[in-house]
C-alpha positions as CSV (number, residue, x, y, z in Angstrom):
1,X,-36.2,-25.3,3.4
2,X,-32.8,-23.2,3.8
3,X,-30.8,-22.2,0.8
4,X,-27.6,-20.5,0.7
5,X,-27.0,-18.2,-2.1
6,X,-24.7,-15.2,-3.3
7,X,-26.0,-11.9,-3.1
8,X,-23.4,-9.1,-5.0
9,X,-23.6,-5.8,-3.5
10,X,-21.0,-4.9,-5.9
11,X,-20.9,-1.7,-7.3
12,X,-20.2,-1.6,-11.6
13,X,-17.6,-3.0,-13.0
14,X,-16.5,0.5,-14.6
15,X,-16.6,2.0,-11.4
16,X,-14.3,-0.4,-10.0
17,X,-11.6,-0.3,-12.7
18,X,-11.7,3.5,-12.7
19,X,-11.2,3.5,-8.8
20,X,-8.3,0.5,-9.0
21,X,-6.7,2.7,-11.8
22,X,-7.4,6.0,-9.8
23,X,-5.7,4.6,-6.4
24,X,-2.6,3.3,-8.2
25,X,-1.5,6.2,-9.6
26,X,-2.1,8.2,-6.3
27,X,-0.9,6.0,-4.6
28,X,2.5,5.6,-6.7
29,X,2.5,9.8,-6.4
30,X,2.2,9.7,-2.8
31,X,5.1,7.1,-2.2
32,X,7.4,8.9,-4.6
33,X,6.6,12.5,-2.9
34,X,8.0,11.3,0.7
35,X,10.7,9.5,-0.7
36,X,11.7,12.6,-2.6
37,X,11.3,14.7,0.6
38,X,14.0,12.3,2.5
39,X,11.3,13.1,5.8
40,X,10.6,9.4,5.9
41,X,8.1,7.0,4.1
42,X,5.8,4.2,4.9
43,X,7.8,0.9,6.3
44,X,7.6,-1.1,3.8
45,X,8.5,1.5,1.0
46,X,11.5,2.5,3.4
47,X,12.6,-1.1,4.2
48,X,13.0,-1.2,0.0
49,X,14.7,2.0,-0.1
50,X,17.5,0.2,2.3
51,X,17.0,-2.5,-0.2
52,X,17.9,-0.6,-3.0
53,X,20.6,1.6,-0.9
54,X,22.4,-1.9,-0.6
55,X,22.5,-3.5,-4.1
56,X,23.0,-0.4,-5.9
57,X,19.8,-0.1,-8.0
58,X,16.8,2.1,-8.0
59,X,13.8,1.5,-5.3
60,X,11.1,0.0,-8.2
61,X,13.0,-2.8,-8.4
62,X,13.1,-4.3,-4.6
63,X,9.6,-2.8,-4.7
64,X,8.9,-5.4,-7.3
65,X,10.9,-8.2,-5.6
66,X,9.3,-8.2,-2.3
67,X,5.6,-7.5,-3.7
68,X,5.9,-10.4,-5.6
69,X,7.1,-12.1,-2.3
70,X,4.2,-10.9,-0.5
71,X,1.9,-11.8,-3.3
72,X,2.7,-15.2,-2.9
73,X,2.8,-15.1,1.1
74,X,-1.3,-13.6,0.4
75,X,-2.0,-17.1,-1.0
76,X,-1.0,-18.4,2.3
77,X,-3.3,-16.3,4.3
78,X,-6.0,-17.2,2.6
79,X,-5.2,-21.0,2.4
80,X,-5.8,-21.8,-1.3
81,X,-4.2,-21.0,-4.8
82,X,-6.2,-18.2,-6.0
83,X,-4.6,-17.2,-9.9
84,X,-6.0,-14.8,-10.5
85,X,-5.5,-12.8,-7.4
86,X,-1.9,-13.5,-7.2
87,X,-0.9,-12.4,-10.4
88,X,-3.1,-9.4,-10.6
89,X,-1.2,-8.3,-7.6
90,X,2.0,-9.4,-9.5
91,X,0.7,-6.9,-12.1
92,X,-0.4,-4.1,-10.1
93,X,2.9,-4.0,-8.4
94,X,4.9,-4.0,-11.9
95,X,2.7,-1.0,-13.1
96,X,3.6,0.3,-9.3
97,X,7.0,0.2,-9.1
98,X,7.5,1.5,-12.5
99,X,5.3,4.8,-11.5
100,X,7.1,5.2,-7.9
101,X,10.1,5.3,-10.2
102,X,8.7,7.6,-12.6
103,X,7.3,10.4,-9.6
104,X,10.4,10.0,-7.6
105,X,12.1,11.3,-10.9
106,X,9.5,14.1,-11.4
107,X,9.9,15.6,-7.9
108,X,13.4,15.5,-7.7
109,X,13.4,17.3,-10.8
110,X,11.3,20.3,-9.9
111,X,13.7,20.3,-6.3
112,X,11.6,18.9,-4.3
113,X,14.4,17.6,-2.1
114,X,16.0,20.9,-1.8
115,X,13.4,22.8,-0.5
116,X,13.2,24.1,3.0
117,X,13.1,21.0,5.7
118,X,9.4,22.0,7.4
119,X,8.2,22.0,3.6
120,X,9.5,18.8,3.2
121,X,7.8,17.7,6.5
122,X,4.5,19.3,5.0
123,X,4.6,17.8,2.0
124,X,6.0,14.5,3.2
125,X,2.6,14.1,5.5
126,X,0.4,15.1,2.7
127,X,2.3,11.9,0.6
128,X,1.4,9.7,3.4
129,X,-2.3,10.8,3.1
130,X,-1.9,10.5,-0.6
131,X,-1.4,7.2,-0.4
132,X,-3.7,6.1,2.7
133,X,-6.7,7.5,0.4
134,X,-5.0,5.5,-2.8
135,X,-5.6,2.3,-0.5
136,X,-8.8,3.2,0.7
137,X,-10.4,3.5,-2.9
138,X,-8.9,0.6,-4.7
139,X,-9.4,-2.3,-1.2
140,X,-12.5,-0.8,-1.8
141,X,-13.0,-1.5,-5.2
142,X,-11.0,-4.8,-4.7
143,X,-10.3,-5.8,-7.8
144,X,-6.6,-6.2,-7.5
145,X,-4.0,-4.4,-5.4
146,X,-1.2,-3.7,-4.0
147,X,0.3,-7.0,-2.3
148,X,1.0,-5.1,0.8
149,X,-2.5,-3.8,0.9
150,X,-4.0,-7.0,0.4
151,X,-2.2,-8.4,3.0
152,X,-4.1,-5.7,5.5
153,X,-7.2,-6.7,3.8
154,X,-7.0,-9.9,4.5
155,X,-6.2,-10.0,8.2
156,X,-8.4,-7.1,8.2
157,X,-11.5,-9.0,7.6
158,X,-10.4,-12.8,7.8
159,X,-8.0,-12.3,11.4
160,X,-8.7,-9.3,12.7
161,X,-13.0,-8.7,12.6
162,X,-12.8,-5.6,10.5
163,X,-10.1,-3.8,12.6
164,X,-8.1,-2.1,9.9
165,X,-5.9,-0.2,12.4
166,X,-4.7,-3.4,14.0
167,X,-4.3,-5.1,10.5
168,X,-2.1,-2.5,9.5
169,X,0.3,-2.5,12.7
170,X,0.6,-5.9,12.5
171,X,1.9,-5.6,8.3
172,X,4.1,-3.6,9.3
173,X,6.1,-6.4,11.0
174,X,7.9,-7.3,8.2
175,X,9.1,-4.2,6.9
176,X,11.0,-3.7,10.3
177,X,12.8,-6.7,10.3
178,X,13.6,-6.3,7.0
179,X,15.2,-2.9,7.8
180,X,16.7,-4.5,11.3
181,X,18.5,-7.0,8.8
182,X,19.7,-4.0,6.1
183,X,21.1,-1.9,9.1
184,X,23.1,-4.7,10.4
185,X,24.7,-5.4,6.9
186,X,25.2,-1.7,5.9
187,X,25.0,0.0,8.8
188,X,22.7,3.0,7.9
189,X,19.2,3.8,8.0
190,X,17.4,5.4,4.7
191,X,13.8,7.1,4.4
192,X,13.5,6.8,8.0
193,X,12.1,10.1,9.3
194,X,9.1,11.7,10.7
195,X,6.7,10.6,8.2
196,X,8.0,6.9,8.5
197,X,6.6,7.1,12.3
198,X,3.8,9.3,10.9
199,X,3.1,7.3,8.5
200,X,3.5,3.9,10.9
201,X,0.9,5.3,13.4
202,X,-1.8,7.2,11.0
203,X,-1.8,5.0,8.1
204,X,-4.8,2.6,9.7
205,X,-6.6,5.4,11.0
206,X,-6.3,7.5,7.9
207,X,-8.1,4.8,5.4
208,X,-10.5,4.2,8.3
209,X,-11.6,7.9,7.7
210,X,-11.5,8.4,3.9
211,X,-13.0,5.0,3.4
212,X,-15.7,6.9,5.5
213,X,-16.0,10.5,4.0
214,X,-13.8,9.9,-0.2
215,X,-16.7,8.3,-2.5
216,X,-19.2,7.6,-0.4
217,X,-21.2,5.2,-3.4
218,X,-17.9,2.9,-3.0
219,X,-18.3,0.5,-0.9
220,X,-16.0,-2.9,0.3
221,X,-17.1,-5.1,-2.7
222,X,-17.6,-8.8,-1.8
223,X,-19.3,-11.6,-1.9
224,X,-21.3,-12.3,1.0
225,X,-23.6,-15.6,2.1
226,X,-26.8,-15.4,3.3
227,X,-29.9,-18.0,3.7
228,X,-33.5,-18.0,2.8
């Protein structure tokens, strides 16, 4: 007779907090190095720059907005209400906004934004690899995460058969249109440089490769079905 049963190929629970906590930070330093270098950012950190350009405020709070509203679009995807999912992504993006805010400060401070333009360049692609490593360890650790990251996780492995680079393309949508619809009303473009097409083009490839070669005993935890 066939049973179905869950095996866990999970690894510790300590791990896993200590890489969720680990690829927040980074990956709040890495968004809040490009947008101090005015080279250009990931989509949807850019399309909330133009957010925040518009209203008048500073970018943690859109940030906070709109993760909230892709929190909730998550529970779509997956086609149930899952609590504890959406507001651990609800929390991870208040602790998130609040760093990005908190970096952006530091590296304006120590001039980041006046240094030499090819710096900037350098230091703006080293951001965007900052955070493509943050959101290779924590999806790994998958705990909770960022909303937009979730988002790529889940038509990662529930749309897309484990193609991360297409998953990534295809979250990227929305941050276009949501810039489209903030140029039309203001009529500029902000944190659209180089690294935002950098960034557009190497950010499915890059945590293909360091979920491949950064901390190799961390693996995609899940829950997987098999029969005896």
């Amino acid at each position: 007779m066939k049973t179905s049963q869950l095996v866990h190929h999970n690894n510790p629970m300590s791990i896993r907090v200590l890489a969720l906590v680990i690829g927040l930070v980074l990956n709040a330093m890495g968004n809040g190095l490009t947008v101090s270098t005015a080279m250009g950012t990931s989509p949807w950190t850019a399309s909330e720059v133009n957010i925040a350009a518009i209203v008048g405020t500073s970018v943690g709070l859109p940030m906070f907005i709109v993760g909230v509203l892709v929190a909730t679009a998550n529970q779509i995807l997956i086609h149930q209400w899952d609590k504890l999912r959406f507001f651990g992504e609800v929390g991870f993006i208040a602790c998130f906004s609040y760093f990005v805010d908190v970096f952006l400060a530091f590296f304006n401070w120590i001039g980041v934004p006046k240094l030499p333009i090819i710096i900037r360049v350098i230091l703006c692609f080293i951001g965007v690899l900052t955070f493509c490593c943050a959101i290779s360890i924590y999806q790994r650790a998958n705990l909770i995460m960022h909303p937009n990251d979730d988002t790529t996780n889940i038509l990662r492995f529930l749309y897309f058969h484990n193609n991360v680079v297409t998953a990534q393309l295809v979250n990227f949508l929305p941050p276009i249109i949501i810039m489209l619809v903030t140029f039309l009303i203001d009529g500029h473009l902000y944190a659209i440089n180089i690294g935002t097409f950098f960034a557009l083009f190497m950010n499915g490839p890059a945590i293909s490769f360091f979920d491949r070669h950064v901390w190799h005993s961390l693996h995609h935890n899940f829950r997987v079905k098999v029969n005896n």
